[in-house]
DSSP file (Angstrom, degrees, kcal/mol; ACC not computed):
  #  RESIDUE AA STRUCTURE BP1 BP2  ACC     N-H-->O    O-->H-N    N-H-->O    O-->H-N    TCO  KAPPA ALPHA  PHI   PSI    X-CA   Y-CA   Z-CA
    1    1 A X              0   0    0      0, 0.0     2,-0.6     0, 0.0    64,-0.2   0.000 360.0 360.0 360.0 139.8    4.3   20.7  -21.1
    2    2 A X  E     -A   64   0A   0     62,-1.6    62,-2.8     2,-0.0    63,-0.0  -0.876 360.0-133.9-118.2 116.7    6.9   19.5  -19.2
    3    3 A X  E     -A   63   0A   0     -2,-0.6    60,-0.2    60,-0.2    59,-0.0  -0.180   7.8-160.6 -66.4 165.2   10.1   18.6  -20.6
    4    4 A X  E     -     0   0A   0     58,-1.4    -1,-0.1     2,-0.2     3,-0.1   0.333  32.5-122.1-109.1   7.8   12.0   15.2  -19.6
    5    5 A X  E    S+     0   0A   0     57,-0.4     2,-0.5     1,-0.2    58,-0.1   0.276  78.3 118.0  83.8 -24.3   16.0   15.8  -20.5
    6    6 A X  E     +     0   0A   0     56,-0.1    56,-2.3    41,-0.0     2,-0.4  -0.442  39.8 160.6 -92.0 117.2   15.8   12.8  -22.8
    7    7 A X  E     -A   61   0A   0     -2,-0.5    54,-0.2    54,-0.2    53,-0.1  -0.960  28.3-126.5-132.1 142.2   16.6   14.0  -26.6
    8    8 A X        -     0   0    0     52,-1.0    35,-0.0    -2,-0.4     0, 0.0  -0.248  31.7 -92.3 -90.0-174.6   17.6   12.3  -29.7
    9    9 A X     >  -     0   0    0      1,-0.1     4,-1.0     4,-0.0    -1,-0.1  -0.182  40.7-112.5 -85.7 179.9   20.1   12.7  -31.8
   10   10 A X  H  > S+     0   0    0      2,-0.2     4,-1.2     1,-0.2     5,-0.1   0.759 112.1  56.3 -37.2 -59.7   19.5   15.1  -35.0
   11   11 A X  H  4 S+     0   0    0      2,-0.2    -1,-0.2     1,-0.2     4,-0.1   0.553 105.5  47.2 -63.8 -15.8   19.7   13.0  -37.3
   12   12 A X  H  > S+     0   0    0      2,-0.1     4,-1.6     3,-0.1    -2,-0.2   0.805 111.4  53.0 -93.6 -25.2   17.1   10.8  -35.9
   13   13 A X  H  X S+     0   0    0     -4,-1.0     4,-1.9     2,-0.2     3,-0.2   0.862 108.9  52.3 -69.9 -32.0   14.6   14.0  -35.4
   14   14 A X  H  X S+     0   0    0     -4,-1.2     4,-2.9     1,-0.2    -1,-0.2   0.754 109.7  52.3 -84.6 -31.5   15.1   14.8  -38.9
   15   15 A X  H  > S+     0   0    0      2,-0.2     4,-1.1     1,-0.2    -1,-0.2   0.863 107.9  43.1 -54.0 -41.2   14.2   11.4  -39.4
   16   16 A X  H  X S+     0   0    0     -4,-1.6     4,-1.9    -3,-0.2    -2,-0.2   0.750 115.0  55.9 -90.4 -29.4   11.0   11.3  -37.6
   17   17 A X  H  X S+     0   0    0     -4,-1.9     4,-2.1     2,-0.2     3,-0.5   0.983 102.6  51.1 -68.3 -55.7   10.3   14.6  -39.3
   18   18 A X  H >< S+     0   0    0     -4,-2.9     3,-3.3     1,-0.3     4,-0.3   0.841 113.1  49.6 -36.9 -87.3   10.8   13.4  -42.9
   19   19 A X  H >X S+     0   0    0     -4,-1.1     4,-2.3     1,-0.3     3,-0.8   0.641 106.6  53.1  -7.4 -56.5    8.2   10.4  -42.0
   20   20 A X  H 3< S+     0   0    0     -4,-1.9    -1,-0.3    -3,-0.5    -2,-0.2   0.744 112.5  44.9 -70.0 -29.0    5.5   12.9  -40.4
   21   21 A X  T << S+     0   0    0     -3,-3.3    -1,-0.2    -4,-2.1    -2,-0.2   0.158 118.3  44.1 -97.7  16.2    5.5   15.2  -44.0
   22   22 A X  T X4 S+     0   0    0     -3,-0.8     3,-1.7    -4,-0.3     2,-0.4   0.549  90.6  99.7-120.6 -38.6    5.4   11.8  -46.4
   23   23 A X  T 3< S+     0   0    0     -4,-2.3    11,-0.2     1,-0.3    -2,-0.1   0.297  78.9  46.3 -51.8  -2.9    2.7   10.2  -44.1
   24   24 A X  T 3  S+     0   0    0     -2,-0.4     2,-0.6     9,-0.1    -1,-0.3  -0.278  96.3 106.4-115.9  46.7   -0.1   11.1  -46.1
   25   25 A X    <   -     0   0    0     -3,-1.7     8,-2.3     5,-0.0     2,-0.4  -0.921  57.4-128.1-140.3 158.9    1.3    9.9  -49.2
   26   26 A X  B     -C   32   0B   0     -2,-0.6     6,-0.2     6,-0.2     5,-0.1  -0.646   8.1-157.3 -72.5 114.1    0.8    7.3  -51.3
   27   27 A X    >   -     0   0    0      4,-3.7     3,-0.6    -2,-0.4     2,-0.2  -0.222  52.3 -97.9 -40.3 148.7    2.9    4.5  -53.2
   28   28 A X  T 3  S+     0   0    0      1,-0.2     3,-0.3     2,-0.1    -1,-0.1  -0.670 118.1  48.4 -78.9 155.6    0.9    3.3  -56.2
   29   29 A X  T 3  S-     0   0    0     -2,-0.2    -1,-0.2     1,-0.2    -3,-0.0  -0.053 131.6 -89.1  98.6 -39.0   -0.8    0.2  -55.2
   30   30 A X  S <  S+     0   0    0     -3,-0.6    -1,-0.2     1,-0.3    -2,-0.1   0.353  81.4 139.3 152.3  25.3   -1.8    2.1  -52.4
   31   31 A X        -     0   0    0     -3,-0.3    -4,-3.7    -5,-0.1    -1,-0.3  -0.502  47.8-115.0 -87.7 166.1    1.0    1.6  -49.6
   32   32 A X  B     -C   26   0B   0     -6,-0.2    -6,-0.2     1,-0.1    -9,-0.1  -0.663  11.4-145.5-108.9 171.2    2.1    4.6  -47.6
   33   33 A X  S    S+     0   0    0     -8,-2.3     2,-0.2   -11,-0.3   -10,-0.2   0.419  70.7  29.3 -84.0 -19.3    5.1    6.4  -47.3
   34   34 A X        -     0   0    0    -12,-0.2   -14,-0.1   -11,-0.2     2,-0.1  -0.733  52.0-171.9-135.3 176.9    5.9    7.7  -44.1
   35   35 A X     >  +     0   0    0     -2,-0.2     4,-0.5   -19,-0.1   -15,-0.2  -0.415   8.5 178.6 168.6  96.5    5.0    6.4  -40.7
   36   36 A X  T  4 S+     0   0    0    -17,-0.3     4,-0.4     1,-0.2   -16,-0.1   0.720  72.8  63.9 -76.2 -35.3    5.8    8.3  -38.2
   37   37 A X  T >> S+     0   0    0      2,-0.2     4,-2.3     3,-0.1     3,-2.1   0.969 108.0  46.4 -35.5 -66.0    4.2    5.9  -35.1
   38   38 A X  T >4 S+     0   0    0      1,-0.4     2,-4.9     2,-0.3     3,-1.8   0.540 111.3  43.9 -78.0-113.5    6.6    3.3  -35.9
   39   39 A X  T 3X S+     0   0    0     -4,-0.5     4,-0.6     1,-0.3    -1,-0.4   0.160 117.5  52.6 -61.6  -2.9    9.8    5.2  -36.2
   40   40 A X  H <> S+     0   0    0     -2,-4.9     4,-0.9    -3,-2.1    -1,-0.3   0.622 110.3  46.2 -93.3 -31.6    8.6    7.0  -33.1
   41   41 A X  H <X S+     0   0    0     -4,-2.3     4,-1.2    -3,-1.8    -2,-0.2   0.849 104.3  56.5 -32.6 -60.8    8.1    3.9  -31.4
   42   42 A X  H  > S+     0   0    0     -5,-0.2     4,-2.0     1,-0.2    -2,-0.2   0.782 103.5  57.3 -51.6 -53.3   11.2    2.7  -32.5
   43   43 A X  H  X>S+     0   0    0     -4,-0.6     5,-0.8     2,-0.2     4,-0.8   0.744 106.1  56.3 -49.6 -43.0   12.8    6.0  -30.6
   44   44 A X  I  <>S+     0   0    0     -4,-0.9     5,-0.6     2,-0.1    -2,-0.2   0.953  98.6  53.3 -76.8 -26.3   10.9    4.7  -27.4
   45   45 A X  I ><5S+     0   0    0     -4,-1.2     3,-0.8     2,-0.1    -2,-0.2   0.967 117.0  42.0 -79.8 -75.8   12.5    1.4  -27.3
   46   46 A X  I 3<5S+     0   0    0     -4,-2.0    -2,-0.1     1,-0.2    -3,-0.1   0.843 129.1  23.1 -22.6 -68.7   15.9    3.3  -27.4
   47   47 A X  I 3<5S-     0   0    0     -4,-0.8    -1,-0.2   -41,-0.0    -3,-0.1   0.555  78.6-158.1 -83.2 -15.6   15.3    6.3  -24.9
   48   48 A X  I < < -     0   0    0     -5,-0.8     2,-0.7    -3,-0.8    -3,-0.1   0.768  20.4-176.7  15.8  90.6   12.4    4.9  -22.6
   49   49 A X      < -     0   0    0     -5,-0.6     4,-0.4     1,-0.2    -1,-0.1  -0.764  44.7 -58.5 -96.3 136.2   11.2    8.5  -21.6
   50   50 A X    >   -     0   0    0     -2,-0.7     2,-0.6     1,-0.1     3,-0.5   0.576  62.2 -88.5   5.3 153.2    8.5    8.3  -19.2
   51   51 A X  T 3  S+     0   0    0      1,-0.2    -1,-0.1    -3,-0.1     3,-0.1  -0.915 120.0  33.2-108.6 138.2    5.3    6.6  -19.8
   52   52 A X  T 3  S+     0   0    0     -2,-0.6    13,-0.3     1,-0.4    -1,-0.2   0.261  87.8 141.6 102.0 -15.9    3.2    9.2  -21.3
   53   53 A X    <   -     0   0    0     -3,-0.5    -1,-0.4    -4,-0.4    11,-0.2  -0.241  30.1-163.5 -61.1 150.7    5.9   11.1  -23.2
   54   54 A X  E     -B   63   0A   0      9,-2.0     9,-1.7    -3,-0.1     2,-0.3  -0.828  23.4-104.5-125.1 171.3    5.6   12.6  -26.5
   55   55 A X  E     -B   62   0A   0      7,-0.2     2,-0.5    -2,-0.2     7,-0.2  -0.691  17.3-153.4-110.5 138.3    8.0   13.7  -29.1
   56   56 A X  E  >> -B   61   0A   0      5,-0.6     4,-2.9    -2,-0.3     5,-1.1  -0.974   4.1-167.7-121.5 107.9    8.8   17.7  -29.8
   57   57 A X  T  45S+     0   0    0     -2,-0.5    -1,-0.1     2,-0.2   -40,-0.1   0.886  82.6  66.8 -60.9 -41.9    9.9   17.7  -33.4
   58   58 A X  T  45S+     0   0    0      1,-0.2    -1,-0.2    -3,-0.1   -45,-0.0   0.906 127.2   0.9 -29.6 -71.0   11.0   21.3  -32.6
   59   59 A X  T  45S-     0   0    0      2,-0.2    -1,-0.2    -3,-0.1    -2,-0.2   0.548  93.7-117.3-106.5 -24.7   13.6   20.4  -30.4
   60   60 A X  T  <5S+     0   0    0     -4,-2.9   -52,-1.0     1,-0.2     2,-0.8   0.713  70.3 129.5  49.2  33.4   13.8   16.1  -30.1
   61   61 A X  E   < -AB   7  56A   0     -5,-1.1    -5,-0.6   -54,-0.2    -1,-0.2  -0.934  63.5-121.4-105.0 135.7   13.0   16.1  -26.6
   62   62 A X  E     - B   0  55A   0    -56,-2.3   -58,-1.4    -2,-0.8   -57,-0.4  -0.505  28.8-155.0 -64.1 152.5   10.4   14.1  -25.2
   63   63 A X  E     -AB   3  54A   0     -9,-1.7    -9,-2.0   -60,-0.2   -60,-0.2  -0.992   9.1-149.9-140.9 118.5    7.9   16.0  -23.6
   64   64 A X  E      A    2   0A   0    -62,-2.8   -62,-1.6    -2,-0.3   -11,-0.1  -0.443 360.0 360.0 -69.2 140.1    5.4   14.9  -20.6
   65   65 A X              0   0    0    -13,-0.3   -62,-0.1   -64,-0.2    -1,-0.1   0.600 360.0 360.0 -74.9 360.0    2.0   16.8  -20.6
């Protein structure tokens, strides 16, 4: 993997992390709790890294394959 320089801030990695450990749970009534897509999304419309980047929770960098 090849990094791209582009990283978010802490608080937003911490963000996206929280989201990625609640995503498989449940609300009663049966909505979910995390959703890690969308607030990662949300990170792509900010940063536009590359097409084809992915997120490294480790670190916040977008990452190219």
């Amino acid at each position: 993997m090849q990094g791209t320089g582009i990283f978010i801030t802490e608080e937003e990695r911490k963000g996206v992390e929280i989201e990625y450990q609640c995503s498989g749970m449940f609300l009663s009534g049966g909505m979910r709790m995390g959703n890690p897509e969308e607030a990662v999304a949300k990170l792509v419309d900010k940063y536009k890294p590359p097409q084809g980047s992915g997120l490294n929770l480790k670190t916040g960098e977008f990452m190219l394959p």
